[in-house]
N, C-alpha and C positions, 0 to 999 in steps of 0.2 A: 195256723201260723199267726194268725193275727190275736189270736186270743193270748198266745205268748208274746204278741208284741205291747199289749195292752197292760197286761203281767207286768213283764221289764217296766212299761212307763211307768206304772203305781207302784213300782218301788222306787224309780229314779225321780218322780214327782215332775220335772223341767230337763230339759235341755234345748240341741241343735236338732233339726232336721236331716242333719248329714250323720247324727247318732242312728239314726232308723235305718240299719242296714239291713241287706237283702237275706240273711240269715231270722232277722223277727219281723219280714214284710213278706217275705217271700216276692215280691214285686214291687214295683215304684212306692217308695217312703214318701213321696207326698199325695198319691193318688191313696194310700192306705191312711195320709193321716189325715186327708178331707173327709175320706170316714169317715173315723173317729170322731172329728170335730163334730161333723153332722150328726152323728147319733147318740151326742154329749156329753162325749167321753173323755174331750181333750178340749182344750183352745192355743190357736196360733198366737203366737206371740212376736213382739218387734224382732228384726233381723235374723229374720229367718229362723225361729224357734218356738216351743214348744211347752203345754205345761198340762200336767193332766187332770183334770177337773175334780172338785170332790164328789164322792159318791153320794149320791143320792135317788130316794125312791119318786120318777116321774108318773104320776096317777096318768093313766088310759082314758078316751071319754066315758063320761057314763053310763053310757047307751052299751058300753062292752061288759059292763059292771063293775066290780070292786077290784082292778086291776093294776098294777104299777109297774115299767119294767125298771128293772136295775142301771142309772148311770152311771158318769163317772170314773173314779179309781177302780179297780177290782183286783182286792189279794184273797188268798185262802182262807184266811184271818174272817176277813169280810164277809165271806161267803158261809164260813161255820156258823157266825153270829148272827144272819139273815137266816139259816134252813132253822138254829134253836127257835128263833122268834117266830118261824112260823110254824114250827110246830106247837109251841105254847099259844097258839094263837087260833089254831086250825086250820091254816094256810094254806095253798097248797105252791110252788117252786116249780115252773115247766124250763126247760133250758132247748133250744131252737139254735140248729146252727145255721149260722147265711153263709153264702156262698162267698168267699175275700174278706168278708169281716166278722168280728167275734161276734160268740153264740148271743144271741137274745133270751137275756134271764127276766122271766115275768114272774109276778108275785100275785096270787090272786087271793083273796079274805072273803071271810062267809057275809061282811059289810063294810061298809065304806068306813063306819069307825073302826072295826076290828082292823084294817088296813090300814090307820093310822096308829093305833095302839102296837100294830106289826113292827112299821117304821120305828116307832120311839122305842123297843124293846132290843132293836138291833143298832140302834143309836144313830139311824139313818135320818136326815133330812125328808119330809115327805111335800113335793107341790101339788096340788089338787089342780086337777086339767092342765096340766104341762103345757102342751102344745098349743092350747088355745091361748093360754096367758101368753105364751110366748109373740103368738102371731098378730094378738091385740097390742102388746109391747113393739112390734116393729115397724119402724117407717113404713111408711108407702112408696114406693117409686117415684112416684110425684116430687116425694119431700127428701129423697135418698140425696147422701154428702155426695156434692159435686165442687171441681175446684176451678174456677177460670184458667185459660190456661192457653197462651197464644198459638195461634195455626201454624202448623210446620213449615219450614221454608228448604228451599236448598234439597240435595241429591237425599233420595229414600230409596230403599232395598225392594219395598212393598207397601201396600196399599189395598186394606176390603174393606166392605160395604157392606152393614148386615141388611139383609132381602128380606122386610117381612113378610114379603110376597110366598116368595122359596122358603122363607122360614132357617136360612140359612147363610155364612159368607160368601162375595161377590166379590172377583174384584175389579179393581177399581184404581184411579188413578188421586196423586196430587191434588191435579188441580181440579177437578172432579169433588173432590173433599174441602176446597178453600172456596169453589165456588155455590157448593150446599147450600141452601136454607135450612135442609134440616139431615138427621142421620146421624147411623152411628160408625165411627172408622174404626179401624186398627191400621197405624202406619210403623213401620217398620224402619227403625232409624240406624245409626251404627252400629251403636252401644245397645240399644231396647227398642221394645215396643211401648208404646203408647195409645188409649183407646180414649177419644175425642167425640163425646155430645154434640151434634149443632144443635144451636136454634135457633140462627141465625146466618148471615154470611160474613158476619162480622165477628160471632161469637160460638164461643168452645170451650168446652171444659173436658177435665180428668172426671170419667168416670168409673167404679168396679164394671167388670164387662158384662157381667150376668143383667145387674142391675138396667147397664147401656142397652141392652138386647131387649129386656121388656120396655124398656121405655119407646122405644122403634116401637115393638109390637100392639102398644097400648090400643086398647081397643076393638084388638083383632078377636072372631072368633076362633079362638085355637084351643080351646078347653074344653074338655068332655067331659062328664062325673054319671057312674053308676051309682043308685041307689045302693045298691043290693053289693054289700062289702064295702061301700062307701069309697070305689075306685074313680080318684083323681088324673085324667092324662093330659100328659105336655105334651108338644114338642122338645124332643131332646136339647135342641138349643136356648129352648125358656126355662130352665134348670133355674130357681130363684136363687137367690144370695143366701148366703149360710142358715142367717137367722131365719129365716122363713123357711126352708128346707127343713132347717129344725125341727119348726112348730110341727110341720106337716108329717114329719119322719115321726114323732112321739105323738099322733093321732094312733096308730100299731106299736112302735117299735122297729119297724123294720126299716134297711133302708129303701127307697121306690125301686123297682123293678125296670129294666132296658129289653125293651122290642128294639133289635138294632136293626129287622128288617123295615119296618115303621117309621123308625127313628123316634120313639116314644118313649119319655119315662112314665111311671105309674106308680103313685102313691096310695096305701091302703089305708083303710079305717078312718077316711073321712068324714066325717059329719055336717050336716046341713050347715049348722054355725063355723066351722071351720071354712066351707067352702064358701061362705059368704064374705069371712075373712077376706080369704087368699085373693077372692076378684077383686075384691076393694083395694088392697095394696096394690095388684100386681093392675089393675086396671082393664086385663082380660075380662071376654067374657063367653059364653056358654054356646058352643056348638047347636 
């Protein structure tokens, strides 16, 4: 379903989010299109919309060899002109279906240049280490856009606490949140939520919430990494912010994996340098 959702966008190139109906989602249009975004295929765009990325070939670490999977757009057109190239190329094309999002198309070359010569034969963009460039390109939590943003006052609906402890929302009150030194809220107004940094009892800011969440956690031991596949795990609630999700989703290709008895996400085909990345932004460290 989602592979026809993805279809539809690369011909429609932008729209609304309220275009992604349940006929090319098969389920929630914005949980199918953080997907996408994540496995960069798409980027969100202001008021609530949508635009679908150019295609292009993201290289694999090299540690998996001469490997790229397909982002981006994806028409039939696309995909004729990618299986010619790699046939003239000696390529070889695996297609992997995931489970809620479109298949994973990898491109694999007898070398690192014949997978560049692959790329330009099919008129594809090629970045070499994707994922890494990616995760070296993005803030650290440390330095992630924050905006001041005064303490809420007057009658609220709700009120939580993220627990780095529980690893999870607590709730919590007002004045509980006004009287903070530090922590992350969500308070619950008429109109919206809002999610408020302390660092202070005097000070607050607008934060993204993923972001808010590792900032609380900083420090904590909550990350595990297998050599052996190079399997990264979270807790479900330290899910990084897009860009970082990115990098780490284009170390495979695939999106991470959910233990919901756990409460765990798991990211594959991480590499040494990748995970040194992720602790340094995210400020985690190692079980």
């Amino acid at each position: 379903m989602t592979d026809a959702a993805l279809k539809w966008m690369s011909f429609r190139r932008s729209g609304k989010i309220a275009d992604l109906g349940a006929d090319l989602t098969g389920g929630s249009p914005r949980r199918v299109l953080d997907d996408l975004v994540t496995l960069g295929h798409a980027e969100i765009t202001v008021a609530g919309g949508w635009r679908v990325a150019p295609p292009v070939l993201a290289g694999l670490p090299r540690e998996v060899g001469s490997s790229a999977v397909l982002c981006g757009a994806r028409t039939p057109a696309l995909l004729e002109s990618l299986g010619r190239a790699s046939d003239a190329s000696g390529g070889q094309i695996s297609v992997f279906q995931q489970s809620a999002a479109p298949a994973v198309i990898t491109v694999t070359a007898p070398s690192r240049d014949a997978l560049v010569h692959l790329a330009e034969s099919a008129g594809l963009p090629f970045q070499t280490e994707a994922g890494l460039h990616l995760l070296a390109c993005s803030p650290s939590i440390r330095e992630w856009p924050r905006t001041p943003f005064p303490m809420v006052e007057g009658k609220v609906d709700s009120v939580r606490r993220f627990s780095k402890s529980r690893m999870r929302w607590v709730a919590s009150t007002l004045s509980e949140a006004t009287a903070a030194a530090k922590g992350f809220f969500r308070i619950k107004r008429d109109w919206d939520w809002v999610s408020l940094l302390k660092s202070g009892p005097g000070s607050a800011s607008l934060i993204d919430d993923r972001a808010g969440r590792l900032a609380t956690a900083a420090k904590c031991k909550a990350a595990r990494w297998s050599r052996e596949g190079g399997v990264l795990s979270l807790p479900a609630q330290l899910y990084p912010p897009t860009v970082m999700a990115r990098g780490l989703v284009l170390c495979s290709g695939y999106l991470p994996s959910f233990d919901r008895e756990a409460m765990q996400i798991s990211f594959a085909g991480v590499q040494p340098e990748h995970l040194r990345l992720i602790l340094a932004l995210t400020g985690l460290r190692l079980q």
